[in-house]
C-alpha positions in Angstrom: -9.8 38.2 -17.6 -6.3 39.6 -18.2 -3.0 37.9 -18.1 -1.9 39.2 -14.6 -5.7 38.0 -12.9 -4.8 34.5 -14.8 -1.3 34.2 -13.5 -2.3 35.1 -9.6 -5.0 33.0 -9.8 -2.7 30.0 -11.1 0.1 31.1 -8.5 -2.8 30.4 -5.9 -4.4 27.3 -7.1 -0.9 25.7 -7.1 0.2 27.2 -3.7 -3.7 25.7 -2.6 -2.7 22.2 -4.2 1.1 22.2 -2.2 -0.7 22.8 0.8 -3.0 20.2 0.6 -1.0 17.7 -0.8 2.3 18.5 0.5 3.4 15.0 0.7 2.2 14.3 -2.7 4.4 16.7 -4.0 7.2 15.4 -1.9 6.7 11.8 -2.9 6.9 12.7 -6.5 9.6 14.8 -6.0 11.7 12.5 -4.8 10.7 9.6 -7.8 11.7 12.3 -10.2 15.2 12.7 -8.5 15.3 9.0 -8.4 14.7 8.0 -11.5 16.7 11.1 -12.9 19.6 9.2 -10.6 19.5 6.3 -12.7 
């Protein structure tokens, strides 16, 4: 498995995971920007 094979298959794996939790990622988004506020 070579680098390039690794990285598309991360790229897609991530892309999956944004897709199925797209408010997830959202949520923690906006705790991060939160807590970075204060």
């Amino acid at each position: 498995m070579n680098c390039d094979m690794l990285s598309l298959s991360l790229e897609i794996a991530y892309d999956k995971l944004l897709r199925e939790c797209n408010v997830c990622a959202l949520l923690s988004f906006g705790v991060l920007q939160t807590s970075s506020v204060r």
